[in-house]
mmCIF file of the C-alpha atoms, coordinates in Angstrom:
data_MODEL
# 
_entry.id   MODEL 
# 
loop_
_atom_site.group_PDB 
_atom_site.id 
_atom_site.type_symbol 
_atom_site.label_atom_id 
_atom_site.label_alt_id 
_atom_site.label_comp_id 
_atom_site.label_asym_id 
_atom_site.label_entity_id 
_atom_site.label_seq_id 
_atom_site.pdbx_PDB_ins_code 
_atom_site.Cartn_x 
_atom_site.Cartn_y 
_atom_site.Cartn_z 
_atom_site.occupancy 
_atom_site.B_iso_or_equiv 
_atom_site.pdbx_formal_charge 
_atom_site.auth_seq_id 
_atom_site.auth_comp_id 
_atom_site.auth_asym_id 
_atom_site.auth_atom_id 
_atom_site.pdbx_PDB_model_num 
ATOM 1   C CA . UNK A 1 1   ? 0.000   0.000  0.000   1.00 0.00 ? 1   UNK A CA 1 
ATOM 2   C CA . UNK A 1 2   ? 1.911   3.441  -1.273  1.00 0.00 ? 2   UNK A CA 1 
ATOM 3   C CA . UNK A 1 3   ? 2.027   6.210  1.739   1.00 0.00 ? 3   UNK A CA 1 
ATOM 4   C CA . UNK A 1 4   ? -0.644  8.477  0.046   1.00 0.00 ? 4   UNK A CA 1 
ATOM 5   C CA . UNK A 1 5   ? -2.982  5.679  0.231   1.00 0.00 ? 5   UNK A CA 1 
ATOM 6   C CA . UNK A 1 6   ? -2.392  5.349  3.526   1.00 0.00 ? 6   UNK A CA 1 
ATOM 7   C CA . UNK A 1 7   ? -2.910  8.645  4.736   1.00 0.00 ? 7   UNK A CA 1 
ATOM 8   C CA . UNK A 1 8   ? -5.641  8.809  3.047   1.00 0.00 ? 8   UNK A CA 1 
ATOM 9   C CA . UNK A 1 9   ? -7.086  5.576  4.758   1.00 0.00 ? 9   UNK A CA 1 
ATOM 10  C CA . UNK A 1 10  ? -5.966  7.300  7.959   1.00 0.00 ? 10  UNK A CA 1 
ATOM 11  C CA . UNK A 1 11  ? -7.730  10.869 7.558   1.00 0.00 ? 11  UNK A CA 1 
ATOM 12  C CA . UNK A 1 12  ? -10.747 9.059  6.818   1.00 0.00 ? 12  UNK A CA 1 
ATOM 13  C CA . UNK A 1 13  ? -11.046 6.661  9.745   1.00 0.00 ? 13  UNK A CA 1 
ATOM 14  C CA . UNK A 1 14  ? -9.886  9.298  11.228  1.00 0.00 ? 14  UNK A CA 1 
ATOM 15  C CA . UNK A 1 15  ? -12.782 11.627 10.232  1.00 0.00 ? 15  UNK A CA 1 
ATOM 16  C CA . UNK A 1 16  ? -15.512 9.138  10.590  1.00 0.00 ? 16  UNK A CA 1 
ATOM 17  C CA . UNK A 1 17  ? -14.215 8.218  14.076  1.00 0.00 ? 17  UNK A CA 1 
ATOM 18  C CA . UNK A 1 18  ? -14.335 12.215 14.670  1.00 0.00 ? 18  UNK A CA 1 
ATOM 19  C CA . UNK A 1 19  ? -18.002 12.178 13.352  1.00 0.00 ? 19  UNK A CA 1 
ATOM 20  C CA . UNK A 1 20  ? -19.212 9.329  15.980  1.00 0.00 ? 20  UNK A CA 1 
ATOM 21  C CA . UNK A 1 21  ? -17.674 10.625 18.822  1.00 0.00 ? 21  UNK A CA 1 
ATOM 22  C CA . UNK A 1 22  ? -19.213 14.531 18.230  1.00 0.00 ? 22  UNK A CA 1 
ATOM 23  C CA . UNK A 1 23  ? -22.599 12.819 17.459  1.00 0.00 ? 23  UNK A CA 1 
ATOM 24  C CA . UNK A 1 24  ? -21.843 10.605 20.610  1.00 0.00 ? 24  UNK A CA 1 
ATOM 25  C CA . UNK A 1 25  ? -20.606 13.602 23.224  1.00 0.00 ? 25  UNK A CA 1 
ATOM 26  C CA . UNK A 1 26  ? -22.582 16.147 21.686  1.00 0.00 ? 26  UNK A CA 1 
ATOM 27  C CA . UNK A 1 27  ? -26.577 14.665 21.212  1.00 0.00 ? 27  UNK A CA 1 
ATOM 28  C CA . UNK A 1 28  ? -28.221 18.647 21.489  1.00 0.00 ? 28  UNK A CA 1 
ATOM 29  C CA . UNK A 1 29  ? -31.239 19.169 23.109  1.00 0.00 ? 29  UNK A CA 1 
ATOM 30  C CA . UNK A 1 30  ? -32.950 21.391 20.188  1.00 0.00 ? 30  UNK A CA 1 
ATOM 31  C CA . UNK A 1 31  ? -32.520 21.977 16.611  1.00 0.00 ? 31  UNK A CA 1 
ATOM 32  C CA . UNK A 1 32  ? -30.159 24.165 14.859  1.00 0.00 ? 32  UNK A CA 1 
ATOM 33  C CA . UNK A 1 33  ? -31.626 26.600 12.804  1.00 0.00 ? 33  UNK A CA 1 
ATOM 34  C CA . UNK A 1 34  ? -29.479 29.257 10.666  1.00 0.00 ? 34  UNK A CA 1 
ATOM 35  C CA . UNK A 1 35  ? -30.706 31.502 8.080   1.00 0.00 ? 35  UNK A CA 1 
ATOM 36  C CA . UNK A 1 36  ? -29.296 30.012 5.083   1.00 0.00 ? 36  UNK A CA 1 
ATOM 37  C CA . UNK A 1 37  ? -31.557 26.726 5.971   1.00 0.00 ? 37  UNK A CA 1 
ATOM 38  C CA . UNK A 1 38  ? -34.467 26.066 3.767   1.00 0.00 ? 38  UNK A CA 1 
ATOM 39  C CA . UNK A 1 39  ? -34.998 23.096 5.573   1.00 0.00 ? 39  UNK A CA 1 
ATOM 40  C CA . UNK A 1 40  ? -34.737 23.116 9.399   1.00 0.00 ? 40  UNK A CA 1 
ATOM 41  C CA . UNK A 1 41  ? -32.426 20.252 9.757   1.00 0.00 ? 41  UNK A CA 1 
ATOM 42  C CA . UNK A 1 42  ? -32.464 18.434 13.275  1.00 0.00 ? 42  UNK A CA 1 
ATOM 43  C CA . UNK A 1 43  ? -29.171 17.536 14.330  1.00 0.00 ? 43  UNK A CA 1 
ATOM 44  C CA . UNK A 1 44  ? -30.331 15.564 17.461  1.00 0.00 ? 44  UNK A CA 1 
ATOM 45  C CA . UNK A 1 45  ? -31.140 12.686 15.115  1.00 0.00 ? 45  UNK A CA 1 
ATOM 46  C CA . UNK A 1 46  ? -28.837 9.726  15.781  1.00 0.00 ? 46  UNK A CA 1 
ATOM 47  C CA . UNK A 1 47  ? -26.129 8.884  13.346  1.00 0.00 ? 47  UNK A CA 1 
ATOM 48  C CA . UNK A 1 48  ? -26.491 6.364  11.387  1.00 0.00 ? 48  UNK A CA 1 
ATOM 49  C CA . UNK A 1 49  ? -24.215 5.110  8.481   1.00 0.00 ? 49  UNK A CA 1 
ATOM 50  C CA . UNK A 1 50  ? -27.051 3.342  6.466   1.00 0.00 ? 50  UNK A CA 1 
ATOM 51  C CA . UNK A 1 51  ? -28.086 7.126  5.509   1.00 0.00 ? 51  UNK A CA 1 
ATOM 52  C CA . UNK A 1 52  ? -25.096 8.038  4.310   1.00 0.00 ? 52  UNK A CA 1 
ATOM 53  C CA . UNK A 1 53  ? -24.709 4.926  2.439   1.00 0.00 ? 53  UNK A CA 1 
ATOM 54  C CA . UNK A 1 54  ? -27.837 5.340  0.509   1.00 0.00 ? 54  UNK A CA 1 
ATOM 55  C CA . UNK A 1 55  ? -27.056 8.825  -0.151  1.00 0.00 ? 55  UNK A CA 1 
ATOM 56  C CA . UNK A 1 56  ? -23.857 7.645  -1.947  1.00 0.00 ? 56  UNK A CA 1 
ATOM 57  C CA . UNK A 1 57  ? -25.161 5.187  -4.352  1.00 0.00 ? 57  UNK A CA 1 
ATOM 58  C CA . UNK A 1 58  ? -27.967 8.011  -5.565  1.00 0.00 ? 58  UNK A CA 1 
ATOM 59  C CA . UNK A 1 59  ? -25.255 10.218 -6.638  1.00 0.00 ? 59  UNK A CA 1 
ATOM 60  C CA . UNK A 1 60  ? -23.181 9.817  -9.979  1.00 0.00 ? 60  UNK A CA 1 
ATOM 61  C CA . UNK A 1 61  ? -19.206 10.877 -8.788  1.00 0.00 ? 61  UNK A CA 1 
ATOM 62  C CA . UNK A 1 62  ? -16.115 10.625 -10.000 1.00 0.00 ? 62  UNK A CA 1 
ATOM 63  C CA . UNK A 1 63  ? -15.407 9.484  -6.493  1.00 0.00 ? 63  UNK A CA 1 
ATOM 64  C CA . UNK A 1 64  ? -15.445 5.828  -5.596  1.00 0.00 ? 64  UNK A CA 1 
ATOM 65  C CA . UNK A 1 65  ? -19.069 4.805  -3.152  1.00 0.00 ? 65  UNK A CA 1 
ATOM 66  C CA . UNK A 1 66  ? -16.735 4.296  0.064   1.00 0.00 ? 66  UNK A CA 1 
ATOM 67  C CA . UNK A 1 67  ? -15.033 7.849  -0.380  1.00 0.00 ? 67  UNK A CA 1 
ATOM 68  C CA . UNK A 1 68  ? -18.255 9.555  -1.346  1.00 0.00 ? 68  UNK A CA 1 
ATOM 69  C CA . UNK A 1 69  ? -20.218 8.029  1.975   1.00 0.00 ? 69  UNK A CA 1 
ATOM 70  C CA . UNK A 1 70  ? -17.030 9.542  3.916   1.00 0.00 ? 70  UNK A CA 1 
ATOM 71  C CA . UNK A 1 71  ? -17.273 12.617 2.280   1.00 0.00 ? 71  UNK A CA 1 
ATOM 72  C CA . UNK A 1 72  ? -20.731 12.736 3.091   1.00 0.00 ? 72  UNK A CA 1 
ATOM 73  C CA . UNK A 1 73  ? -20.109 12.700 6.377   1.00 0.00 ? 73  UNK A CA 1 
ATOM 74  C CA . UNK A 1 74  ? -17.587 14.895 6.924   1.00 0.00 ? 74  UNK A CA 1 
ATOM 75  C CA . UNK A 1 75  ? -19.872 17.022 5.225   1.00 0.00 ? 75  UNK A CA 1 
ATOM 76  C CA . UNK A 1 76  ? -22.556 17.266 7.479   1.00 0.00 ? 76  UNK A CA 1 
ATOM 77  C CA . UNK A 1 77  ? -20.206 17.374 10.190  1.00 0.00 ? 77  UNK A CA 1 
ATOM 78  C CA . UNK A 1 78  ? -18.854 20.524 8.919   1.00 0.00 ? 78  UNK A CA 1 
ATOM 79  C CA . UNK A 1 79  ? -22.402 22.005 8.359   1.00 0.00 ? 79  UNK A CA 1 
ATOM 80  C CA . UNK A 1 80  ? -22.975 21.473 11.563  1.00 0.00 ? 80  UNK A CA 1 
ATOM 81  C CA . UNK A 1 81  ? -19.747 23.217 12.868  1.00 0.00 ? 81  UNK A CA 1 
ATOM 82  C CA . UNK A 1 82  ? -20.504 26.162 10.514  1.00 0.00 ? 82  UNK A CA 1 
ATOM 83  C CA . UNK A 1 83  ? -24.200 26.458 10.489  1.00 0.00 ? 83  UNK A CA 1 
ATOM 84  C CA . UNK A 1 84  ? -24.835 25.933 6.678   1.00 0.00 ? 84  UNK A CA 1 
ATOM 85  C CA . UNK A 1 85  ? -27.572 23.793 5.846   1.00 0.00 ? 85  UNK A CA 1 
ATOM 86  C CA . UNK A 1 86  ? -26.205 20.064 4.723   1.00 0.00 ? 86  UNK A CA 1 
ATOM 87  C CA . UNK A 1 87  ? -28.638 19.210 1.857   1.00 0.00 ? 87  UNK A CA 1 
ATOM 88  C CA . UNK A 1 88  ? -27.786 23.458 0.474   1.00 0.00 ? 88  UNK A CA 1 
ATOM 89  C CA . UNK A 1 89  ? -24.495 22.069 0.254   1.00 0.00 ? 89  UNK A CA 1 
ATOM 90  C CA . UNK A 1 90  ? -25.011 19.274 -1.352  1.00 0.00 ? 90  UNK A CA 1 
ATOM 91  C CA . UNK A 1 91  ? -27.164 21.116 -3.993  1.00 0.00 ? 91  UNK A CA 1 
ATOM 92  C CA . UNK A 1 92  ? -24.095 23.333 -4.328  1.00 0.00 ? 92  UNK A CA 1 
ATOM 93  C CA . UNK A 1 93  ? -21.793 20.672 -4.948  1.00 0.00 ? 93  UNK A CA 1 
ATOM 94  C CA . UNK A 1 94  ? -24.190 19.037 -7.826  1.00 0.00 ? 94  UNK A CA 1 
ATOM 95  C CA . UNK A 1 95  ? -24.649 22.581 -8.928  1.00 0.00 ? 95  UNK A CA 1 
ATOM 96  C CA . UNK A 1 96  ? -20.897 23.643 -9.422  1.00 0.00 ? 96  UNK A CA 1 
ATOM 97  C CA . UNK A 1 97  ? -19.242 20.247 -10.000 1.00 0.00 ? 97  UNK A CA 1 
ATOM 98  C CA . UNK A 1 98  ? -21.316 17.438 -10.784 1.00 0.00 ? 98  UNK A CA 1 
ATOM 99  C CA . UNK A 1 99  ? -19.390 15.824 -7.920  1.00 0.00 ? 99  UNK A CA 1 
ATOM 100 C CA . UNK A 1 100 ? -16.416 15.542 -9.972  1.00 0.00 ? 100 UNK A CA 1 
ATOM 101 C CA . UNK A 1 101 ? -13.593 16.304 -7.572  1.00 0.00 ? 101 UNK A CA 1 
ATOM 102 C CA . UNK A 1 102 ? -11.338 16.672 -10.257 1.00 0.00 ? 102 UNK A CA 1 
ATOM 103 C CA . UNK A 1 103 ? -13.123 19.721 -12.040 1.00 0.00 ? 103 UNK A CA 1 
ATOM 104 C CA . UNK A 1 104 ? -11.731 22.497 -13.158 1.00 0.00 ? 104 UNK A CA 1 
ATOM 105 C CA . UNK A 1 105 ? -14.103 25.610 -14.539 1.00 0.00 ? 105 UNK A CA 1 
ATOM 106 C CA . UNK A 1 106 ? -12.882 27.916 -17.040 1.00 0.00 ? 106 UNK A CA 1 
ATOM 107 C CA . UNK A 1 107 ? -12.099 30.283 -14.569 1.00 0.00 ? 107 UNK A CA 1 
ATOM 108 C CA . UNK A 1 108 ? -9.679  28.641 -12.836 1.00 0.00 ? 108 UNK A CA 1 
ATOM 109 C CA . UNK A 1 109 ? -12.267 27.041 -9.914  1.00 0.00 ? 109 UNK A CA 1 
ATOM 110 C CA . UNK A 1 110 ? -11.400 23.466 -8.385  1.00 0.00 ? 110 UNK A CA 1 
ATOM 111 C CA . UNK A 1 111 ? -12.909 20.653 -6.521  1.00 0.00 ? 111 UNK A CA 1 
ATOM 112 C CA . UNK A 1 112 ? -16.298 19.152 -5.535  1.00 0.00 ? 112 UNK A CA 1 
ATOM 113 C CA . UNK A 1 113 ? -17.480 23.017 -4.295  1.00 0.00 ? 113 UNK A CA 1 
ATOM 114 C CA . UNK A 1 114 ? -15.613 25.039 -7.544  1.00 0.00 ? 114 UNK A CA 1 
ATOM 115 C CA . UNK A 1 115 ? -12.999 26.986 -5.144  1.00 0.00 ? 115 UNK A CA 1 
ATOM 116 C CA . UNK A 1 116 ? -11.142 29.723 -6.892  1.00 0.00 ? 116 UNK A CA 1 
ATOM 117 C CA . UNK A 1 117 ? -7.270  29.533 -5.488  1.00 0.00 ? 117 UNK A CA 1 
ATOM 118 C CA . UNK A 1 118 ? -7.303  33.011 -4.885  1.00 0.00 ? 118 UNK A CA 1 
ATOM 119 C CA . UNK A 1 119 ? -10.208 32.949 -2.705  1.00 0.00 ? 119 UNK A CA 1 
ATOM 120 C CA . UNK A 1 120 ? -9.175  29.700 -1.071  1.00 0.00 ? 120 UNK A CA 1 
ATOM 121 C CA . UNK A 1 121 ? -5.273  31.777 -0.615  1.00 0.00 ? 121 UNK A CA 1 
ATOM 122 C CA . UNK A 1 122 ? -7.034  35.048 0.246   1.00 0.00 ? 122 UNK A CA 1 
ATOM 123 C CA . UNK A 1 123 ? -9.800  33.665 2.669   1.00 0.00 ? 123 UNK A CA 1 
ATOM 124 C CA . UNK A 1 124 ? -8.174  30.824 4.375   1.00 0.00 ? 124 UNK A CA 1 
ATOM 125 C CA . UNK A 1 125 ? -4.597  30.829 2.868   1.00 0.00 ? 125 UNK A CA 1 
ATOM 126 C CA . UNK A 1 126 ? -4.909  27.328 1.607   1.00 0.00 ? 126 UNK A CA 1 
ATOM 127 C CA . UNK A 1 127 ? -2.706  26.965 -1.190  1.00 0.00 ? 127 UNK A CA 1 
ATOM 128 C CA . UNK A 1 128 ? -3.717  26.068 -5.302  1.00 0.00 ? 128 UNK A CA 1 
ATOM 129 C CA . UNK A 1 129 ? -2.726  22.547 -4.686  1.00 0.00 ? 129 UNK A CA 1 
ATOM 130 C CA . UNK A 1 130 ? -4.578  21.354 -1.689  1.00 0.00 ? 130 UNK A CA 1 
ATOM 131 C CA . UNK A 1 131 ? -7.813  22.066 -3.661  1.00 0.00 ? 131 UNK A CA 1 
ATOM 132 C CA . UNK A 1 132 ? -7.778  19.296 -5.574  1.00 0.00 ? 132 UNK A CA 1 
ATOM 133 C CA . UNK A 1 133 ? -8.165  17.057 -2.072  1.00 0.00 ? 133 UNK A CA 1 
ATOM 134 C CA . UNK A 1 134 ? -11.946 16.487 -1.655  1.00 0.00 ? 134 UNK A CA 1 
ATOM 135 C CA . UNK A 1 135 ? -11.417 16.708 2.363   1.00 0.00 ? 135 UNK A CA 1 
ATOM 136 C CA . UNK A 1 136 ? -9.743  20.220 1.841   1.00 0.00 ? 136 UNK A CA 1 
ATOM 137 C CA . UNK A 1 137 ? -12.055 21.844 -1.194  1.00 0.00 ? 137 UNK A CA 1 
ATOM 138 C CA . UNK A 1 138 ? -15.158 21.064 0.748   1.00 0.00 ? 138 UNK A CA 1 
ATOM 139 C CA . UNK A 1 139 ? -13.758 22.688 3.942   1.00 0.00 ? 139 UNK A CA 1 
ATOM 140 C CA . UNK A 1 140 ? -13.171 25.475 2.132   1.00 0.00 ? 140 UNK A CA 1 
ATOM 141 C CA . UNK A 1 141 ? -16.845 25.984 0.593   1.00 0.00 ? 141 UNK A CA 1 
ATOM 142 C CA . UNK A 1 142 ? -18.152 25.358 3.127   1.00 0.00 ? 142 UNK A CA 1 
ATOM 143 C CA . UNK A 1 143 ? -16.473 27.954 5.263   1.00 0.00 ? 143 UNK A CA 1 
ATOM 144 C CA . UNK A 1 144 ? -16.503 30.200 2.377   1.00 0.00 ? 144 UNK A CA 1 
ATOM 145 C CA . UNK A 1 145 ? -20.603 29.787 2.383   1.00 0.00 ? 145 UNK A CA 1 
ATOM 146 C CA . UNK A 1 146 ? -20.489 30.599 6.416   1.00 0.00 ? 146 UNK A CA 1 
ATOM 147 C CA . UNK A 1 147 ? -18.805 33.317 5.639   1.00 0.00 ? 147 UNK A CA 1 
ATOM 148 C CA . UNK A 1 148 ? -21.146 34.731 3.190   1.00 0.00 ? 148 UNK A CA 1 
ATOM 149 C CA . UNK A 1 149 ? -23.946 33.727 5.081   1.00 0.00 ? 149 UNK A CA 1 
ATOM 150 C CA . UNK A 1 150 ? -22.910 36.348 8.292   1.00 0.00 ? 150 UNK A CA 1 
ATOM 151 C CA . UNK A 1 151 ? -22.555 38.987 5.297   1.00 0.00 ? 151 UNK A CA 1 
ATOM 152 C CA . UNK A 1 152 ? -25.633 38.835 3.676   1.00 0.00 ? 152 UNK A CA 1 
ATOM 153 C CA . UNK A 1 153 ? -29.380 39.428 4.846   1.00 0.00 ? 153 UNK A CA 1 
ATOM 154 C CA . UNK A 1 154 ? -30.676 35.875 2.412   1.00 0.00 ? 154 UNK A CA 1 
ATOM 155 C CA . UNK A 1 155 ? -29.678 32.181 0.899   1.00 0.00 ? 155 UNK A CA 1 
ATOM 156 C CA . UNK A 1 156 ? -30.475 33.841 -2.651  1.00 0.00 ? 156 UNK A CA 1 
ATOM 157 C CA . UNK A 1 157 ? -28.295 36.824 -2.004  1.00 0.00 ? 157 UNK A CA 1 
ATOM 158 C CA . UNK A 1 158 ? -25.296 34.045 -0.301  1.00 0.00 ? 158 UNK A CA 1 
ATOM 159 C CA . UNK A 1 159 ? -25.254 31.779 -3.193  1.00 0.00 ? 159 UNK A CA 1 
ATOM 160 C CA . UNK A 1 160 ? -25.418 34.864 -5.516  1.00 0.00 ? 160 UNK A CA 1 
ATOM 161 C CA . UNK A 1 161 ? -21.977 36.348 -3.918  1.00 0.00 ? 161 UNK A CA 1 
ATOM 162 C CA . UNK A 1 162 ? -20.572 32.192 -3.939  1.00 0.00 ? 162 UNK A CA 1 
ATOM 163 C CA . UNK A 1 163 ? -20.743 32.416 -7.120  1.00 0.00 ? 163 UNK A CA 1 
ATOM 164 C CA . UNK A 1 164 ? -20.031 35.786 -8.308  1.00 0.00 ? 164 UNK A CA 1 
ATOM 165 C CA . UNK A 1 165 ? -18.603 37.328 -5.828  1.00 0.00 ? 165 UNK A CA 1 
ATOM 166 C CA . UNK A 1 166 ? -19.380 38.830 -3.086  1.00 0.00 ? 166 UNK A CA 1 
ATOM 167 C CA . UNK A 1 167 ? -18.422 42.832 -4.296  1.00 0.00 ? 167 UNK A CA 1 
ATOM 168 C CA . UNK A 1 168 ? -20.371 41.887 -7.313  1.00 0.00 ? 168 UNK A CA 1 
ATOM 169 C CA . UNK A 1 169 ? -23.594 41.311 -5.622  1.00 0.00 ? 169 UNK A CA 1 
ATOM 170 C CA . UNK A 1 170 ? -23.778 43.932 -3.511  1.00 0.00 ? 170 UNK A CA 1 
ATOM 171 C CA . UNK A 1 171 ? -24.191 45.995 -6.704  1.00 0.00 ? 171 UNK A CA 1 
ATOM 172 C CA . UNK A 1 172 ? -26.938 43.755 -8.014  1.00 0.00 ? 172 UNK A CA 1 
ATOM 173 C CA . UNK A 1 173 ? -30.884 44.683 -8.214  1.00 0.00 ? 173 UNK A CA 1 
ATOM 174 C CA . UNK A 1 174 ? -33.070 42.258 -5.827  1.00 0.00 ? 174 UNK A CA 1 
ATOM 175 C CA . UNK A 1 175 ? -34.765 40.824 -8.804  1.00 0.00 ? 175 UNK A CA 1 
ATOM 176 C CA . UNK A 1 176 ? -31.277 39.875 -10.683 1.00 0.00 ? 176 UNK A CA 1 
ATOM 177 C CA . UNK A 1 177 ? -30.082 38.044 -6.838  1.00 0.00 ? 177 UNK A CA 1 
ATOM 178 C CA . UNK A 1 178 ? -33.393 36.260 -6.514  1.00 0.00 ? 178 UNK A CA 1 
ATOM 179 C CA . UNK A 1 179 ? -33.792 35.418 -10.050 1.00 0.00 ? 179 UNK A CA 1 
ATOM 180 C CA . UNK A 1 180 ? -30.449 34.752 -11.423 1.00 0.00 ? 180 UNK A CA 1 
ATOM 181 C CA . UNK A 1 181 ? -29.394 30.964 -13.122 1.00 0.00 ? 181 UNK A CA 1 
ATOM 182 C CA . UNK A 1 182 ? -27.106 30.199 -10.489 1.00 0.00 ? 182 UNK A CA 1 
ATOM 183 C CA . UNK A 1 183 ? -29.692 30.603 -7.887  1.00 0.00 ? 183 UNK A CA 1 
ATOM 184 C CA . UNK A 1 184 ? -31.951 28.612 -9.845  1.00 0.00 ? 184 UNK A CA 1 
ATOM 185 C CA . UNK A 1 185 ? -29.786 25.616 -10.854 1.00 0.00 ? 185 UNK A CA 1 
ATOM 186 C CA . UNK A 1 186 ? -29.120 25.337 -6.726  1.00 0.00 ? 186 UNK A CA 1 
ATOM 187 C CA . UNK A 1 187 ? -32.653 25.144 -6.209  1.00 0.00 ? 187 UNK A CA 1 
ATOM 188 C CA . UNK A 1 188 ? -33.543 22.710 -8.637  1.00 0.00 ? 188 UNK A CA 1 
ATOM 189 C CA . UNK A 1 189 ? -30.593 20.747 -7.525  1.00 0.00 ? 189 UNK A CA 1 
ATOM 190 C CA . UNK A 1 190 ? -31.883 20.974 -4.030  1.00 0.00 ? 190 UNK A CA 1 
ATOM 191 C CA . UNK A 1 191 ? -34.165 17.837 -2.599  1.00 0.00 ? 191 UNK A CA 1 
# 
């Protein structure tokens, strides 16, 4: 087994173990309700891996069904610790990437969540490279949406500046945020 492989079997056991435990030592009371949620998602719900397996085989990645259910989970874990909504971020993902976590948009964008290196540098000074790990682009976003979320009054006005930028939307009309493509296609892609 090379090294890579290896560490990579080792920050996902690792993660997954991490997952369990929170779920374990943390079991809240109430639900967790942030603005960007379209959904209130309860987070007292215990964990179980069947979901996340299921989950996995209905989407088409270029990741392998074992990765993707890990992925999955460190997802929602992540949501959790950042107050984005899980299944907004999953809508994202099929939105900018497909799931491929080897895209790469004309403009330079990377990963699962479509992370522009200068953002990722500027933001969280994670360099070019590391965006092509799954573990670290989805980190990343979903910071990057948490981020947005505190700036911005709405989900239509936070996925507006994830995707064009935050300066940019500041400028738009209310009509161009709530009705623009990228809004839409996130929506659509959002069950």
């Amino acid at each position: 087994m090379s090294l890579n492989k290896l560490y990579c079997l080792l920050g996902v056991s690792t993660t997954a173990l991490s997952v369990m435990v929170y779920v374990e030592v943390t079991k809240p009371n109430i639900p967790i309700q942030t603005k960007t949620e379209t959904v209130v998602r309860m987070v007292n719900v215990p964990f179980s891996s069947s979901d996340y397996e299921i989950q996995a085989q209905d989407i088409k990645s270029s990741l392998n069904k074992s990765k993707l259910k890990h992925i999955l989970i460190y997802i929602e874990a992540l949501c959790w610790e950042y107050g984005v909504d899980y299944e907004m971020v999953k809508a994202v993902i099929q939105t900018e990437s497909d799931w491929n976590h080897k895209a790469v948009s004309t403009s330079g964008a990377i990963g699962l969540m479509q992370v522009l290196p200068s953002t990722a540098k500027s933001e969280f000074n994670t360099p070019k490279q590391d965006l092509f790990d799954p573990y670290v682009n989805v980190t990343v976003g979903i910071k990057y949406l948490s981020k947005l979320d505190s700036h911005f009054d709405d989900l239509e006005s936070t996925l507006t500046a994830y995707s064009h930028g935050p300066t940019a939307t500041k400028k738009y009309s209310p009509s161009y945020v709530n009705n623009n493509f990228y809004v839409k296609r996130v929506f659509k892609n959002l069950k």
